[in-house]
C-alpha positions in Angstrom: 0.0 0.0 0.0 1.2 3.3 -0.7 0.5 6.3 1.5 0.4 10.1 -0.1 0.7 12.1 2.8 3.0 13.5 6.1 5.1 11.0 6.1 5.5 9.6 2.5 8.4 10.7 0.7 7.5 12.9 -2.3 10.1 15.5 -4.1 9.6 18.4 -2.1 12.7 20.5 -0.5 13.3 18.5 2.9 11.8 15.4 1.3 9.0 15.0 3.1 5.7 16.2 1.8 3.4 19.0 3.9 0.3 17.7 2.0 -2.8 18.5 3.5 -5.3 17.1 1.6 -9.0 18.7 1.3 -10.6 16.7 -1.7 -9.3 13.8 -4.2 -9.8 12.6 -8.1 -8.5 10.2 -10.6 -7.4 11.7 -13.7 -8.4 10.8 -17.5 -4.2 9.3 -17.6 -4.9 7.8 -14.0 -2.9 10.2 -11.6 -4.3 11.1 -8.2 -5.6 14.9 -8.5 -5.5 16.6 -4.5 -6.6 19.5 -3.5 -4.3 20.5 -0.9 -4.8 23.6 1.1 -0.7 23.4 2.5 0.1 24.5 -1.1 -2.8 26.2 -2.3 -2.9 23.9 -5.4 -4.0 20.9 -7.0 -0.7 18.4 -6.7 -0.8 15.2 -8.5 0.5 12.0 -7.8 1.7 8.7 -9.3 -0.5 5.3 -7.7 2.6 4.7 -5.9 3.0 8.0 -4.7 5.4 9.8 -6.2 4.4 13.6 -6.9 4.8 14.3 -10.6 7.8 15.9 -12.0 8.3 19.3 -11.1 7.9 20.5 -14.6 4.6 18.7 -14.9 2.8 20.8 -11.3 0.6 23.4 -10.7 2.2 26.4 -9.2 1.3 26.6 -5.5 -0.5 29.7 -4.5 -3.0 29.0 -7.6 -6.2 29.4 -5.7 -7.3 30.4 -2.1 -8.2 27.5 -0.3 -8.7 24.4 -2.5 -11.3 22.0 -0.9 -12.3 20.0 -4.1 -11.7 18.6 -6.9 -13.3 16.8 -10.0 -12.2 15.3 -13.4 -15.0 15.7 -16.3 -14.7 12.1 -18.0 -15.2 13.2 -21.0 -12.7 15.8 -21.5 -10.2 15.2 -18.7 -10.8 18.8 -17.5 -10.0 19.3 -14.0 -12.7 20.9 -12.1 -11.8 22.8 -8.6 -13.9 24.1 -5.9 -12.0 27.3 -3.8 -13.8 27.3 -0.3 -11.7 30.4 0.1 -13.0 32.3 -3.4 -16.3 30.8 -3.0 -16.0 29.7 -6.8 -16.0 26.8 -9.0 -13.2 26.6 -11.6 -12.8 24.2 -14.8 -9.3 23.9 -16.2 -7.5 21.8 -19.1 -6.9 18.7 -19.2 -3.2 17.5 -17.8 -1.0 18.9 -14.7 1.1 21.7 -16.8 1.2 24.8 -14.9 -0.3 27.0 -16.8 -3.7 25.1 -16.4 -5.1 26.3 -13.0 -3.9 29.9 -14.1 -6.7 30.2 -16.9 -9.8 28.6 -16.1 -11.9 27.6 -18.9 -15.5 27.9 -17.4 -15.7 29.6 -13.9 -18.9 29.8 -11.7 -18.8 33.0 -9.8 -18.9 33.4 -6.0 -21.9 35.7 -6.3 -23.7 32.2 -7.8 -22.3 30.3 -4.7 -23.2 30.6 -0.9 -20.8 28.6 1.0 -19.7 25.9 -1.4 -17.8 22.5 0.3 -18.2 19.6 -1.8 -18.1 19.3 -6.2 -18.1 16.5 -8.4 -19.1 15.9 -12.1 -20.6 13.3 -13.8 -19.7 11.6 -17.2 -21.6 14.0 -19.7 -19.7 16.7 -18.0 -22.3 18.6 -15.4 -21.2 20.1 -12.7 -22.6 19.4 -9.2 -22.0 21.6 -6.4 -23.3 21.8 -2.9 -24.6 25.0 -1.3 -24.5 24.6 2.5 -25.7 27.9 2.8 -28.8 28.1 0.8 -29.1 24.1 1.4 -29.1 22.9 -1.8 -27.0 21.8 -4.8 -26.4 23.7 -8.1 -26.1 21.9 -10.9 -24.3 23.5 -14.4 -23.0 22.1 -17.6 -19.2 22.9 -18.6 -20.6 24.6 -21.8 -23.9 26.7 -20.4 -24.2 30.0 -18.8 -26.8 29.2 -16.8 -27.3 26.7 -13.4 -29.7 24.3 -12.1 -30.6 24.1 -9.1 -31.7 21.7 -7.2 -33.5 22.3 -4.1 -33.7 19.9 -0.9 -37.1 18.9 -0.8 -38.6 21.3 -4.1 -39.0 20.5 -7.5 -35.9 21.6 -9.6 -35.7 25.2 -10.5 -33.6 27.5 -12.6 -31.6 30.5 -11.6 -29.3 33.0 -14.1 
């Protein structure tokens, strides 16, 4: 069993890793995608561990505080939710680092109360839940509008 985490070795500076992860995905090539509010990043990881080359990361300091993170099937498209930001971020496919820096769909915090959990399903729709208003928003990759669902209502629409 491999262990990504405090005490696994990984390639940082000391060698050890400060990885605190907030949210997990497998990527379309099969890494391991973690949020991780230490760095402020999405870092990725090999099944046995290993971080991926440093020429292959995110830069840390990408986005506020990381606490998800999705990967749209279809696409590969890595989808991150910033507690922080209160926003909901779609980037390209792969781990250069140049992704996270220019999202390719972005839901607004203004669209978001308190977000703290995302995940996406294979058509590529975007599923988000609102603890403040007590609900989840639903939105497609490719739309400008949301869906949202309310606990206990009928399904409503919202710009």
């Amino acid at each position: 069993m491999a262990v990504i985490g405090w005490h696994s070795l990984t390639s940082t500076t000391d060698g050890w890793s400060n990885l605190k992860p907030t949210g997990l995905a497998i990527t379309k090539d099969g890494l391991l995608a973690v949020a991780d509010k230490a760095s402020q990043t999405v870092r990725f990881f090999h099944n046995d561990g290993r971080e991926v080359s440093l020429a292959r990361r995110w830069l840390e300091r990408a986005f506020g505080r990381p606490a998800g993170v999705a990967v749209v099937k279809l696409t590969g498209n890595v989808v991150v939710l910033d507690a922080e930001q209160r926003t909901v971020t779609v980037h390209l496919a792969g781990t250069w680092p140049q992704s996270p820096m220019l999202p390719l769909f972005c839901i607004q915090s203004d669209q978001l109360g308190i977000p703290t959990h995302v995940t996406v399903d294979n058509s590529g729709m975007i599923f988000v839940v609102d603890s403040l208003n007590s609900c989840i928003k639903v939105t497609h990759t490719f739309s400008l509008f949301s869906l949202q669902v309310l606990l206990g209502h009928d399904i409503a629409y919202v710009a």
